[in-house]
N, CA, C, O and CB atoms as a CASP TS submission, in Angstrom:
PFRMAT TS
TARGET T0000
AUTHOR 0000-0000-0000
METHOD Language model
MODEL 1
PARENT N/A
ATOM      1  N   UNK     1      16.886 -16.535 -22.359  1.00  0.00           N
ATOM      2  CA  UNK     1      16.492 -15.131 -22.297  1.00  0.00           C
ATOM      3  C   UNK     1      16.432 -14.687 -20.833  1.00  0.00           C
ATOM      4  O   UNK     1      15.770 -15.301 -19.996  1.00  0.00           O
ATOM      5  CB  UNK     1      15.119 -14.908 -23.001  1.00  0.00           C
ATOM      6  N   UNK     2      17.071 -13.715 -20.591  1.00  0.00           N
ATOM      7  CA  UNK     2      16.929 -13.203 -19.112  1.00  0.00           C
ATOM      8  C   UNK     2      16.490 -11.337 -19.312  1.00  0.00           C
ATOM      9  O   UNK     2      16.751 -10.300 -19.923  1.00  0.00           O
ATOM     10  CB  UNK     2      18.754 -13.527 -18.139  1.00  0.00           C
ATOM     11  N   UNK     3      15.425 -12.137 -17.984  1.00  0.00           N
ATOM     12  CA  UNK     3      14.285 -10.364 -18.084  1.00  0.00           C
ATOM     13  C   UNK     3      15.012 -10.033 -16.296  1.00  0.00           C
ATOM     14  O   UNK     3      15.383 -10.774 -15.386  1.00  0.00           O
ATOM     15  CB  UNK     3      11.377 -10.682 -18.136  1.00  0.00           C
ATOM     16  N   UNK     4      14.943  -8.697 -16.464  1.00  0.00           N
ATOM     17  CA  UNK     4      15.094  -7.816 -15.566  1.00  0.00           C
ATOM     18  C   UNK     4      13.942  -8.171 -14.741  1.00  0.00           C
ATOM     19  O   UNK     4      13.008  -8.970 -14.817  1.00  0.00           O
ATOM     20  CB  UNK     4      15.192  -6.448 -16.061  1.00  0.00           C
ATOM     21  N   UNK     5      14.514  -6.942 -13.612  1.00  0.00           N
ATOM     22  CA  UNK     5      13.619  -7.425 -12.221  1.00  0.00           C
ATOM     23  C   UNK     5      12.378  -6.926 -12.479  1.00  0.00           C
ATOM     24  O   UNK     5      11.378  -7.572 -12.165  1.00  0.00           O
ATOM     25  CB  UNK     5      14.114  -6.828 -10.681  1.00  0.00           C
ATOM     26  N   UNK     6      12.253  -5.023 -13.428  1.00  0.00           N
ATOM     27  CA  UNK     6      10.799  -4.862 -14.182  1.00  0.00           C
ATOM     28  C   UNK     6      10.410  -5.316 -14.817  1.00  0.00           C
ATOM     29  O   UNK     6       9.220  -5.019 -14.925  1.00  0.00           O
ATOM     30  CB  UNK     6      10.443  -4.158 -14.688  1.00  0.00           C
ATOM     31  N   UNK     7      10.827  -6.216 -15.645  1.00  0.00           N
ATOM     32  CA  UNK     7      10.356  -6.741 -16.680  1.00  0.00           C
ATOM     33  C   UNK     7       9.283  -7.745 -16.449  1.00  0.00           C
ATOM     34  O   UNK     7       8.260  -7.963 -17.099  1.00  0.00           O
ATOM     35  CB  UNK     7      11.344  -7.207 -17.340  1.00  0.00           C
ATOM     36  N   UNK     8       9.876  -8.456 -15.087  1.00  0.00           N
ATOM     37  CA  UNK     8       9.362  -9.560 -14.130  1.00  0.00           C
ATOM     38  C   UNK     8       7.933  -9.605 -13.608  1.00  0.00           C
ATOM     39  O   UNK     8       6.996 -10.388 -13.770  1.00  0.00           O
ATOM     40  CB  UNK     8      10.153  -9.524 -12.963  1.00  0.00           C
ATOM     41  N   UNK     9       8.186  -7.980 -12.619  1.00  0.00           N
ATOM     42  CA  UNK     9       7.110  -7.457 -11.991  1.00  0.00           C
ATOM     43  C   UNK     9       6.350  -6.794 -13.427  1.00  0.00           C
ATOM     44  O   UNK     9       5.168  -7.099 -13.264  1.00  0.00           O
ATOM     45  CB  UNK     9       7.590  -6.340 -10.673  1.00  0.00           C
ATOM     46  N   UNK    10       6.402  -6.421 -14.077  1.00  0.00           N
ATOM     47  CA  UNK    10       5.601  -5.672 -15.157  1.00  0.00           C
ATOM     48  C   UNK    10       4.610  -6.925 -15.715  1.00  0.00           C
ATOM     49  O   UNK    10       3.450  -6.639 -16.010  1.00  0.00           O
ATOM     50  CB  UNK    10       6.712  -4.932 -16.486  1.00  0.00           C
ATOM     51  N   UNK    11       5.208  -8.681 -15.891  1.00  0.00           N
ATOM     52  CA  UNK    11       4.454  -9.042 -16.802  1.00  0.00           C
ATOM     53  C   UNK    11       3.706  -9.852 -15.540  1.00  0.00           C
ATOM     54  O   UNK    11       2.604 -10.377 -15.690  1.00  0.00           O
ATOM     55  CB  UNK    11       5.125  -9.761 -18.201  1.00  0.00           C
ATOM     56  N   UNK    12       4.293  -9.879 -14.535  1.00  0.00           N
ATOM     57  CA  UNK    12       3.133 -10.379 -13.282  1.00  0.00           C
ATOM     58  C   UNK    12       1.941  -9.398 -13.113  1.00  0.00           C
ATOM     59  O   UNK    12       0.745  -9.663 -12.993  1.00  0.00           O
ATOM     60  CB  UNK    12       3.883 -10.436 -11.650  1.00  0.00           C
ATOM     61  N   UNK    13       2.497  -8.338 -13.132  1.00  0.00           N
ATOM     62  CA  UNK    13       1.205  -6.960 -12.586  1.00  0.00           C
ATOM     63  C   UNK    13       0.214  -7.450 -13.771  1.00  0.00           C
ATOM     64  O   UNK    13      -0.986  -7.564 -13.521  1.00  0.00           O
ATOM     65  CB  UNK    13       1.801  -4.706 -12.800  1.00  0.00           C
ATOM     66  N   UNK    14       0.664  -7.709 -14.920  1.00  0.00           N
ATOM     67  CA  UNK    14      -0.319  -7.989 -16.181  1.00  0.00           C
ATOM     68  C   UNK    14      -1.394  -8.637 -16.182  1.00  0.00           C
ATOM     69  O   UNK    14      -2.362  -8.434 -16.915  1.00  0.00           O
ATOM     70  CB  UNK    14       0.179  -8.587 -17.092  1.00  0.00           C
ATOM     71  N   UNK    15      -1.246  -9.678 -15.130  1.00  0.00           N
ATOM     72  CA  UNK    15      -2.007 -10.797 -15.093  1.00  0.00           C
ATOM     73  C   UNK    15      -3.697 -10.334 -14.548  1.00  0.00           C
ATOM     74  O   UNK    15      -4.802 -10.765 -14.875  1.00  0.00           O
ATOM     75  CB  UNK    15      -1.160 -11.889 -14.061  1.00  0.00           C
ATOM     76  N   UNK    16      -3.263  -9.276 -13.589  1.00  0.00           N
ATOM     77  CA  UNK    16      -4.435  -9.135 -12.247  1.00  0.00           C
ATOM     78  C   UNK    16      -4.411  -7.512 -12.170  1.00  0.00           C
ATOM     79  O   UNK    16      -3.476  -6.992 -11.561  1.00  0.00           O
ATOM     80  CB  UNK    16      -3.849 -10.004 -10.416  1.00  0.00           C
ATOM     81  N   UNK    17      -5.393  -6.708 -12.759  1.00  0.00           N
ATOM     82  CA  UNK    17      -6.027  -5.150 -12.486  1.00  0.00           C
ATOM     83  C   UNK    17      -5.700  -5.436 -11.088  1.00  0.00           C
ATOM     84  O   UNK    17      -4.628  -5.046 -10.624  1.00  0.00           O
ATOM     85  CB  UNK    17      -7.879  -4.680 -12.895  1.00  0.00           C
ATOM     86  N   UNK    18      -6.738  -6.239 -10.223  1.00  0.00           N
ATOM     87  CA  UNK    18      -6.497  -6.300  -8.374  1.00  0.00           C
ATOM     88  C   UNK    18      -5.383  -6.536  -8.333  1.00  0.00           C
ATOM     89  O   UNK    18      -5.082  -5.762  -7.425  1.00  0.00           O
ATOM     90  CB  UNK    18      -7.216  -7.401  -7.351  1.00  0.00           C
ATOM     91  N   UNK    19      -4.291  -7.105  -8.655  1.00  0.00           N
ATOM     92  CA  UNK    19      -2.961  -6.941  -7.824  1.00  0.00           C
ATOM     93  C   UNK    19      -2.364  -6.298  -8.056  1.00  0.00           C
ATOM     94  O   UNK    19      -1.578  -5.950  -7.175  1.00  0.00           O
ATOM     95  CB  UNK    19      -2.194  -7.663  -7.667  1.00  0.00           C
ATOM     96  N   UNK    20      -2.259  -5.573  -9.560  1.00  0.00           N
ATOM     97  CA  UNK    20      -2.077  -4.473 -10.317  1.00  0.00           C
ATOM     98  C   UNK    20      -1.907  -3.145  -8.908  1.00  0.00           C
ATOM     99  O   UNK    20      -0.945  -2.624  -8.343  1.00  0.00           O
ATOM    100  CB  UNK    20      -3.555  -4.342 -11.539  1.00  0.00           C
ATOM    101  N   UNK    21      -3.634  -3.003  -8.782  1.00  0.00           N
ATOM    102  CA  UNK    21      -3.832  -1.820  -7.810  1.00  0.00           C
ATOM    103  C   UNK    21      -3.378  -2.385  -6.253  1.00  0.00           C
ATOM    104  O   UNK    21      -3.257  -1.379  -5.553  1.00  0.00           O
ATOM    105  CB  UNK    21      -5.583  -1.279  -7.852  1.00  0.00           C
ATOM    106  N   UNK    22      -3.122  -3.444  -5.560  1.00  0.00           N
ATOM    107  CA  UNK    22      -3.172  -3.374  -4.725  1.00  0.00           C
ATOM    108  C   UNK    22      -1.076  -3.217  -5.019  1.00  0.00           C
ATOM    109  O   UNK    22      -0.628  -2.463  -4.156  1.00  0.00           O
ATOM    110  CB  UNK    22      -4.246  -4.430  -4.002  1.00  0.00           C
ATOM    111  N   UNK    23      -0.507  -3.488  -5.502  1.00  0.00           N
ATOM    112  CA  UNK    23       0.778  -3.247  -5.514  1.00  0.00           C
ATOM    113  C   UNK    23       1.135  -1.710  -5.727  1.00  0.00           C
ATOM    114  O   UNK    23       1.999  -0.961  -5.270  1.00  0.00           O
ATOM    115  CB  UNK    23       1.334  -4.098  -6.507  1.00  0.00           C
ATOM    116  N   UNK    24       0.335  -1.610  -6.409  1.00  0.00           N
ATOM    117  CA  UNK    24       0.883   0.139  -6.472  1.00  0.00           C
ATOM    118  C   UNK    24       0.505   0.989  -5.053  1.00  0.00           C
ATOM    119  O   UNK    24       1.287   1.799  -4.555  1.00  0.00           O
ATOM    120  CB  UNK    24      -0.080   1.111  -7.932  1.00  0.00           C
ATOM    121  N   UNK    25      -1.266   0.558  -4.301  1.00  0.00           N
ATOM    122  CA  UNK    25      -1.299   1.479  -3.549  1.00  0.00           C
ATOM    123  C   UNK    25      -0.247   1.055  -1.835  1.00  0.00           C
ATOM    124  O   UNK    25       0.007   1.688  -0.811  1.00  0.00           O
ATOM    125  CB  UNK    25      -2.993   1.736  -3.493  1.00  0.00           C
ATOM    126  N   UNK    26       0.126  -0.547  -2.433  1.00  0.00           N
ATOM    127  CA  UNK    26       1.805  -0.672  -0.882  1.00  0.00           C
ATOM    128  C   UNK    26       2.580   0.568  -1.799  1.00  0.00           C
ATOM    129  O   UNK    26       2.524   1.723  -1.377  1.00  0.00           O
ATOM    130  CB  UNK    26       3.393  -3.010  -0.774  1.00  0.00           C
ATOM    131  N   UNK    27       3.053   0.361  -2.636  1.00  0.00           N
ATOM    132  CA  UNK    27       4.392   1.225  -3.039  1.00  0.00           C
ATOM    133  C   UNK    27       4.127   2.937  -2.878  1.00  0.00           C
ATOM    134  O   UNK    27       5.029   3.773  -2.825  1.00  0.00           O
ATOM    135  CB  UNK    27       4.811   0.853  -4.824  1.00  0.00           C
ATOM    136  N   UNK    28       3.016   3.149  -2.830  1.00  0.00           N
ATOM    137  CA  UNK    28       2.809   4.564  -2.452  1.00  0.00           C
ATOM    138  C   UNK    28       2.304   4.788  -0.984  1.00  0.00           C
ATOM    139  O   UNK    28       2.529   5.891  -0.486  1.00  0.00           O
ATOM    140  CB  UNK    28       1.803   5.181  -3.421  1.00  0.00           C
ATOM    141  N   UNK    29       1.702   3.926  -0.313  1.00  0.00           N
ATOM    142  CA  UNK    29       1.866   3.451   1.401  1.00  0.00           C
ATOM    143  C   UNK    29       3.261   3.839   2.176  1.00  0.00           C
ATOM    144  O   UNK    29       3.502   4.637   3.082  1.00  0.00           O
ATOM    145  CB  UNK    29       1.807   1.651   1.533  1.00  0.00           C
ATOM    146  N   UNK    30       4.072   2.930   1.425  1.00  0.00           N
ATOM    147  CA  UNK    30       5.635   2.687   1.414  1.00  0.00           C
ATOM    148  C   UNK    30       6.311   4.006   1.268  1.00  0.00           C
ATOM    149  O   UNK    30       7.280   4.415   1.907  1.00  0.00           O
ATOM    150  CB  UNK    30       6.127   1.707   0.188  1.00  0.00           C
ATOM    151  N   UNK    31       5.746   4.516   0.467  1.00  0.00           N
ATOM    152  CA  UNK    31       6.616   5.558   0.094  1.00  0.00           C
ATOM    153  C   UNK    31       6.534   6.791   0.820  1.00  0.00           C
ATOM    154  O   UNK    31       7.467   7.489   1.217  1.00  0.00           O
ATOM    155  CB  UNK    31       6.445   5.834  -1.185  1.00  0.00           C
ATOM    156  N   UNK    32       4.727   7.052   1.002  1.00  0.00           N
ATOM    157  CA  UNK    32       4.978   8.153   2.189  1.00  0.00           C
ATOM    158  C   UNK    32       4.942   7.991   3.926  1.00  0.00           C
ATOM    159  O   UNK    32       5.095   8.878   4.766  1.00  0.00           O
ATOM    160  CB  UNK    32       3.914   9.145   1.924  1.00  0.00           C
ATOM    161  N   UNK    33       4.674   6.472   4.131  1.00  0.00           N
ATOM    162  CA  UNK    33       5.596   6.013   5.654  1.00  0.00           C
ATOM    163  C   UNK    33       7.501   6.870   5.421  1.00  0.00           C
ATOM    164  O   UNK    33       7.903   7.833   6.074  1.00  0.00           O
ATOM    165  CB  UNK    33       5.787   3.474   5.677  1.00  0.00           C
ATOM    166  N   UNK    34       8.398   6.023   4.190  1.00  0.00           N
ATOM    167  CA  UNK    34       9.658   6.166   4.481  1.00  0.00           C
ATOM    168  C   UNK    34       9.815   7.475   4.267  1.00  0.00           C
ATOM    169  O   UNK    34      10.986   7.604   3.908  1.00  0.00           O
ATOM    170  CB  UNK    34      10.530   5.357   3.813  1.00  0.00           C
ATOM    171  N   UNK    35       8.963   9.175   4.299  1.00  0.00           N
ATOM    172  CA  UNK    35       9.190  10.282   3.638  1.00  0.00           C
ATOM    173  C   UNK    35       8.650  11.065   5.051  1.00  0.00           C
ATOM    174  O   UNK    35       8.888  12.273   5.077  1.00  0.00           O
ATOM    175  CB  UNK    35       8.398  10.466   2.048  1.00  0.00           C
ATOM    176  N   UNK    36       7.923  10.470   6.266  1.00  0.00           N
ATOM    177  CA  UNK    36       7.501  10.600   7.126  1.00  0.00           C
ATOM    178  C   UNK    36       6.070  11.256   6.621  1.00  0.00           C
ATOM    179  O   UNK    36       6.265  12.445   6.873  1.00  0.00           O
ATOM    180  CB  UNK    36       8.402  11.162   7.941  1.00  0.00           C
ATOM    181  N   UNK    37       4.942  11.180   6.137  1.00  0.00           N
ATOM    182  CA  UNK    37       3.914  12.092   5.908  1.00  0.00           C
ATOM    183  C   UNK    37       2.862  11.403   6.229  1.00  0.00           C
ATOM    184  O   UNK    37       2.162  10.675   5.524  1.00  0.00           O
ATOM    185  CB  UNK    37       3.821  12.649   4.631  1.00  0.00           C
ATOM    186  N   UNK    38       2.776  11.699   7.457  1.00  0.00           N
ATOM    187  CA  UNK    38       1.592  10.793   8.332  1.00  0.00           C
ATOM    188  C   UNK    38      -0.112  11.189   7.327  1.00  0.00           C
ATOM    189  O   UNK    38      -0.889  10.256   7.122  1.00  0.00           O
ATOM    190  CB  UNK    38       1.512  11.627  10.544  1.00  0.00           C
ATOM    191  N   UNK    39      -0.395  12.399   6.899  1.00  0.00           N
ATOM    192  CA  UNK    39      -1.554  12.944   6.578  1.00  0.00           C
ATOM    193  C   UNK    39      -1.609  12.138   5.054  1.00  0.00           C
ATOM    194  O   UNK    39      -2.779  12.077   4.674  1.00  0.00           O
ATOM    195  CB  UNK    39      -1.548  14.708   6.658  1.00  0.00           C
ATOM    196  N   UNK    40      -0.912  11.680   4.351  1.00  0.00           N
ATOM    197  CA  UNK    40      -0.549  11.137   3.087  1.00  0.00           C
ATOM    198  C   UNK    40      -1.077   9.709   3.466  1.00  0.00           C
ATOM    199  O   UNK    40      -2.236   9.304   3.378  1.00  0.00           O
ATOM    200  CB  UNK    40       1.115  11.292   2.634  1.00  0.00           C
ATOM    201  N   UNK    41      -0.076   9.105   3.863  1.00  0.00           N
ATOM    202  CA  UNK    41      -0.115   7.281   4.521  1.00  0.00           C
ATOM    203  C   UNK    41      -1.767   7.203   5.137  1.00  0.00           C
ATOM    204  O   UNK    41      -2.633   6.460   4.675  1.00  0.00           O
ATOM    205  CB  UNK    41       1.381   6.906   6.314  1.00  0.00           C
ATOM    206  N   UNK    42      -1.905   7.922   6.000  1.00  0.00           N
ATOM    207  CA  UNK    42      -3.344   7.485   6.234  1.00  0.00           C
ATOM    208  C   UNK    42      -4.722   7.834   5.760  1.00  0.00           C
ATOM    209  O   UNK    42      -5.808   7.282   5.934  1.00  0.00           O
ATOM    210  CB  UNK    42      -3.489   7.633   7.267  1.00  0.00           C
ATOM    211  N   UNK    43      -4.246   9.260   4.901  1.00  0.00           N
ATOM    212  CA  UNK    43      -5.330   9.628   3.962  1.00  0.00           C
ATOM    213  C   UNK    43      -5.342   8.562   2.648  1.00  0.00           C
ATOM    214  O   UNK    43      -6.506   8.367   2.297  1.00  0.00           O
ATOM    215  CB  UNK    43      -5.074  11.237   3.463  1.00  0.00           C
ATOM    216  N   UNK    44      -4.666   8.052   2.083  1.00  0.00           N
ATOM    217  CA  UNK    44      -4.671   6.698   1.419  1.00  0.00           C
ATOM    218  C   UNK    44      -5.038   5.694   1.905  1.00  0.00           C
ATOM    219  O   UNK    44      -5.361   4.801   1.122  1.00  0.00           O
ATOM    220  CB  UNK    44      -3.704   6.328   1.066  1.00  0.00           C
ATOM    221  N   UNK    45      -5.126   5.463   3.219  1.00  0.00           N
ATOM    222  CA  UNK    45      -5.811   3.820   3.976  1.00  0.00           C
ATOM    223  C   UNK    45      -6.424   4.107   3.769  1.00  0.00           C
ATOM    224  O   UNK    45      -6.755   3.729   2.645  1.00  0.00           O
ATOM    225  CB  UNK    45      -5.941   3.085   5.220  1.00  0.00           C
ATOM    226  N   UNK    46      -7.734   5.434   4.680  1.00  0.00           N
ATOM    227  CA  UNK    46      -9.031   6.056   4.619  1.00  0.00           C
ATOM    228  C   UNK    46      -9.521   5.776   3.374  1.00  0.00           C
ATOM    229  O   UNK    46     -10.467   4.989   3.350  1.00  0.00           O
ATOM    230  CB  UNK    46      -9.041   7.484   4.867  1.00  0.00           C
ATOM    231  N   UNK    47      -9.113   6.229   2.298  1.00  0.00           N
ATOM    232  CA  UNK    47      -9.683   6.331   1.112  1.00  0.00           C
ATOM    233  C   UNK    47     -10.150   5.244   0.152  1.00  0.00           C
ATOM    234  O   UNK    47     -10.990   5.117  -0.739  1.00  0.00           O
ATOM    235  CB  UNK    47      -8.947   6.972   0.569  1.00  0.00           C
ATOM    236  N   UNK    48      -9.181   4.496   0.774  1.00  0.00           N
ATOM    237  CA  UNK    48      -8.986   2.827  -0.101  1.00  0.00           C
ATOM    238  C   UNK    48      -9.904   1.602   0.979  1.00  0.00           C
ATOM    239  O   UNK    48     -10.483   0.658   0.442  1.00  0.00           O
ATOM    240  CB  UNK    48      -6.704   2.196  -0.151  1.00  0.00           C
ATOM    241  N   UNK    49      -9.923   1.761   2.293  1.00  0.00           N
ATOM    242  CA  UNK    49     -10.298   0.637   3.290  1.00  0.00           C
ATOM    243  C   UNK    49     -11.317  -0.143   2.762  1.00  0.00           C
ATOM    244  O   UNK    49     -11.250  -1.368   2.865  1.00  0.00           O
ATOM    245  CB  UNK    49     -10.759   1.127   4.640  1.00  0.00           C
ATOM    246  N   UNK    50     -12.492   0.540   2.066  1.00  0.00           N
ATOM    247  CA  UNK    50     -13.313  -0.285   1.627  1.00  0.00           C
ATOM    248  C   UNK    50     -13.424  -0.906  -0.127  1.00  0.00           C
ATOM    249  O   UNK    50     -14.473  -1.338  -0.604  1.00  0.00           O
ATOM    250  CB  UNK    50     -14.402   0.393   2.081  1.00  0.00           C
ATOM    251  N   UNK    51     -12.157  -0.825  -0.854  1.00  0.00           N
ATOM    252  CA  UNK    51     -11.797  -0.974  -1.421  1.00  0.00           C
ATOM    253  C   UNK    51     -11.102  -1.963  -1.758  1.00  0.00           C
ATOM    254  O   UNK    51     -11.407  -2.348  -2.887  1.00  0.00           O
ATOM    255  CB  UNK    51     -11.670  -0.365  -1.414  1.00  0.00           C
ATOM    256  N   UNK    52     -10.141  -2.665  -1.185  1.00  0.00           N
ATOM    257  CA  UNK    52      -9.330  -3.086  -0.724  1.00  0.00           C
ATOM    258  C   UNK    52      -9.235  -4.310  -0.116  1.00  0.00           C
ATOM    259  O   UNK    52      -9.631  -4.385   1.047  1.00  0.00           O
ATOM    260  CB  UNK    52      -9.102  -2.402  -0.235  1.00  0.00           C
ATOM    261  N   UNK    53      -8.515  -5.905  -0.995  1.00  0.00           N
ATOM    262  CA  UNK    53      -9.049  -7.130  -0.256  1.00  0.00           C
ATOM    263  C   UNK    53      -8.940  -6.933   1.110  1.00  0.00           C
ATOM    264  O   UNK    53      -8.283  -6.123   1.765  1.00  0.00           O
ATOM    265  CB  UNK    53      -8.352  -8.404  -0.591  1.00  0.00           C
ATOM    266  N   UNK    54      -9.833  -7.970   1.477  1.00  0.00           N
ATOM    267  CA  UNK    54     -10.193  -8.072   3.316  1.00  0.00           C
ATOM    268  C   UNK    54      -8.548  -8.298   4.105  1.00  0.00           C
ATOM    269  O   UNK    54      -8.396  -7.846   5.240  1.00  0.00           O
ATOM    270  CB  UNK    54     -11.482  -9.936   3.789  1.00  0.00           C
ATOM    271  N   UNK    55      -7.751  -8.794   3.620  1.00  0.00           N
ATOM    272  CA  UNK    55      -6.386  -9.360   4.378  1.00  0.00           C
ATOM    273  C   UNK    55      -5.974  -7.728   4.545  1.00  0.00           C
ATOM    274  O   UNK    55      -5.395  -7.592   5.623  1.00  0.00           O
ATOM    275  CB  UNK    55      -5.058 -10.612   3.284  1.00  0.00           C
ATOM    276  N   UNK    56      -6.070  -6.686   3.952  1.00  0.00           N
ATOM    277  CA  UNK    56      -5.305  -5.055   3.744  1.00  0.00           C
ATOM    278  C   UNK    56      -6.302  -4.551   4.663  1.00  0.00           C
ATOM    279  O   UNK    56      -5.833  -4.230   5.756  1.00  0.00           O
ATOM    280  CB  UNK    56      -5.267  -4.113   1.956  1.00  0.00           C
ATOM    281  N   UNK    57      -7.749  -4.369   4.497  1.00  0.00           N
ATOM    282  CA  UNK    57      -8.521  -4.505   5.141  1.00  0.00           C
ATOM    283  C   UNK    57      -8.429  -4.251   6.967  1.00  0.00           C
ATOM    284  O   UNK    57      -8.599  -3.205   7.593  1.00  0.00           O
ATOM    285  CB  UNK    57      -8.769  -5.577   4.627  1.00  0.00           C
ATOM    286  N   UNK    58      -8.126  -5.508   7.428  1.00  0.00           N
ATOM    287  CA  UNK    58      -7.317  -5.745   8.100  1.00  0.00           C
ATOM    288  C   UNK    58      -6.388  -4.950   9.183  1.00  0.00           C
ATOM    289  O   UNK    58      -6.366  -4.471  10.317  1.00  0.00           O
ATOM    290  CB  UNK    58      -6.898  -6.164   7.393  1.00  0.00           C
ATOM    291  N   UNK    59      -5.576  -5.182   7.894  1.00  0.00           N
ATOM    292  CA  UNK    59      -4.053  -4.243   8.080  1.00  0.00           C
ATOM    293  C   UNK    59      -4.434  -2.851   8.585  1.00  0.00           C
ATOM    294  O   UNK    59      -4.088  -2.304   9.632  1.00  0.00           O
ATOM    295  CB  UNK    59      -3.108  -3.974   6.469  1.00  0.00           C
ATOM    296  N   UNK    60      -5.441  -2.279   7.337  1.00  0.00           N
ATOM    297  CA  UNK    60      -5.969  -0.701   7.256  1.00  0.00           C
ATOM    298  C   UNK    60      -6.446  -0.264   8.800  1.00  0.00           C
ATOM    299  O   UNK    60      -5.994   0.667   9.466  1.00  0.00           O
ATOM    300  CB  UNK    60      -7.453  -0.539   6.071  1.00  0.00           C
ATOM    301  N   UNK    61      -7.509  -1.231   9.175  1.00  0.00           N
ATOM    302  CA  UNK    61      -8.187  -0.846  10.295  1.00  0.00           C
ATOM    303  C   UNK    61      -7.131  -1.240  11.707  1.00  0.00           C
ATOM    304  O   UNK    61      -7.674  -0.731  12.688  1.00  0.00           O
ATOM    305  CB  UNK    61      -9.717  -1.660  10.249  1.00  0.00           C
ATOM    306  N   UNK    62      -6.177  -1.771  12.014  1.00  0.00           N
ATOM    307  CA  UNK    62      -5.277  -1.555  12.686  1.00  0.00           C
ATOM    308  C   UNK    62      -4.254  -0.752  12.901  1.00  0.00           C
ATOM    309  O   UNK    62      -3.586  -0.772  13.935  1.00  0.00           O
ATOM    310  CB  UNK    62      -5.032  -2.154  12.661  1.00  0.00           C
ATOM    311  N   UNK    63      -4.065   0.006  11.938  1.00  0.00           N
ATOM    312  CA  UNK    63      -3.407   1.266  11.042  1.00  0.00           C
ATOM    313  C   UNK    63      -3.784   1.923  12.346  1.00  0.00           C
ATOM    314  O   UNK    63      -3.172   2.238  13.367  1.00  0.00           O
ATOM    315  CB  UNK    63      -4.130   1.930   9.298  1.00  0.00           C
ATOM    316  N   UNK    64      -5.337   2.029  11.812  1.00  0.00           N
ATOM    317  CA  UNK    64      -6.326   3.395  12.025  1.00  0.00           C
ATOM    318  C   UNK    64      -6.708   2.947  13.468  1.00  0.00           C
ATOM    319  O   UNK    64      -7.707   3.645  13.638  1.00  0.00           O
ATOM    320  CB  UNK    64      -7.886   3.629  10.803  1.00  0.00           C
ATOM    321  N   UNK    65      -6.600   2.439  14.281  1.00  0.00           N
ATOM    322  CA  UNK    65      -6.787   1.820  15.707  1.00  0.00           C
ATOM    323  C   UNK    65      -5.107   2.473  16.234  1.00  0.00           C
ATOM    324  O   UNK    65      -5.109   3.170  17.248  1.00  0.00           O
ATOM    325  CB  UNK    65      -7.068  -0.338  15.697  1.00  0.00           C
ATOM    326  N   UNK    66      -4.118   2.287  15.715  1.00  0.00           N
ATOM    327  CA  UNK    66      -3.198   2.723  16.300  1.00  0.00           C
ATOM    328  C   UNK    66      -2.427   3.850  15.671  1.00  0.00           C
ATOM    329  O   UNK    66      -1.225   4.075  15.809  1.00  0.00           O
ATOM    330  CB  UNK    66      -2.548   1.761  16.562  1.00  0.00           C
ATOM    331  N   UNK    67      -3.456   4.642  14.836  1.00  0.00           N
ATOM    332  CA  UNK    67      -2.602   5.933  14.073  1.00  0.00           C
ATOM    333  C   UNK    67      -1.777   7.090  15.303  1.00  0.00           C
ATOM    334  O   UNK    67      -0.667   7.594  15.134  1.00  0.00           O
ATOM    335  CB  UNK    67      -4.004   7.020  13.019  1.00  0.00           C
ATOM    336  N   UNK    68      -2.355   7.224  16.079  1.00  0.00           N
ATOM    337  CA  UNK    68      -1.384   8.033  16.976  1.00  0.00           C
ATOM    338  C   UNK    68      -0.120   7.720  17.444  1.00  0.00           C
ATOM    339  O   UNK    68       0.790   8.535  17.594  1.00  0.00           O
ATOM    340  CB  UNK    68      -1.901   8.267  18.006  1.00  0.00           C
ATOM    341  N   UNK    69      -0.064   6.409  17.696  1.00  0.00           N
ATOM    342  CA  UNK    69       1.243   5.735  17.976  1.00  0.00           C
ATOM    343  C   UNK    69       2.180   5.640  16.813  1.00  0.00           C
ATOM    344  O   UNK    69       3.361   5.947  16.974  1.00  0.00           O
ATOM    345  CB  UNK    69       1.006   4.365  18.469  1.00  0.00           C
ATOM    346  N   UNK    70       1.673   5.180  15.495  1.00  0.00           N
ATOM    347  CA  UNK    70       2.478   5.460  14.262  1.00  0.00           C
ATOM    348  C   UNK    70       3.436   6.511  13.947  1.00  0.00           C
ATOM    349  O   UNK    70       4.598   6.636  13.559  1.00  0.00           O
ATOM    350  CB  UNK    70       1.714   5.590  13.395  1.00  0.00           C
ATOM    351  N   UNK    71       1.817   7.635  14.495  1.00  0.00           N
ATOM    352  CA  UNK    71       2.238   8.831  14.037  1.00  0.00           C
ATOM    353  C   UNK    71       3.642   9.376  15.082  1.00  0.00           C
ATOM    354  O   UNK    71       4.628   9.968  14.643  1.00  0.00           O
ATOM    355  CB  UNK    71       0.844   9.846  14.058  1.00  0.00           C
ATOM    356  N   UNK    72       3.478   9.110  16.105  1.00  0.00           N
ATOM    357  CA  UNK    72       4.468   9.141  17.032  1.00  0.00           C
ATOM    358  C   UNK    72       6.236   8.683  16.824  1.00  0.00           C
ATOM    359  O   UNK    72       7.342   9.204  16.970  1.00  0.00           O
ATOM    360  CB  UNK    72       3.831   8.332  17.966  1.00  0.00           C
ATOM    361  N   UNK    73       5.633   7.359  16.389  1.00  0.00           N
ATOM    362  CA  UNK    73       6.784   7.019  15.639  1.00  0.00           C
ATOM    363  C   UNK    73       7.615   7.469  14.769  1.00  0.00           C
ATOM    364  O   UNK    73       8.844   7.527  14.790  1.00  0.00           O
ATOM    365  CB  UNK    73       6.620   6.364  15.218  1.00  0.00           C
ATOM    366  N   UNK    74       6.973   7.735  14.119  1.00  0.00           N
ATOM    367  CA  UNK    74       7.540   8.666  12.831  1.00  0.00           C
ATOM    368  C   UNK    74       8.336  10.137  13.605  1.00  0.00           C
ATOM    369  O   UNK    74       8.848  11.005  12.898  1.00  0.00           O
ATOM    370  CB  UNK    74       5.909   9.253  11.627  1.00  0.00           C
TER
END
């Protein structure tokens, strides 16, 4: 039997609500970094930081230490 690449990710997401949510809120991270919408991408860190395992955590508060430069980037 061969499952597709959703099929894959669908019955992994199944396993774990937490990885569940932490995969969806990269793919919407992801999505408004590659759309350029700086007020989007970091109003979602903000919102989630304390939410959010400590390793993203992390990530979030380095985000937010260098949001001007990001934003620059973009």
């Amino acid at each position: 039997m061969h499952l597709t690449n959703k099929e894959i990710l669908d019955k992994l997401l199944s396993y774990s609500e937490d990885l569940k949510h932490h995969y969806q809120l990269y793919q919407l991270l992801l999505f408004h970094f590659q759309n350029k919408e700086p007020e989007k991408f970091f109003g979602l860190i903000e919102d989630n930081l304390k939410q959010v395992h400590p390793i993203f955590q992390t990530v979030f508060k380095t985000f937010l230490k260098d949001k001007e430069k990001i934003i620059n980037a973009l």
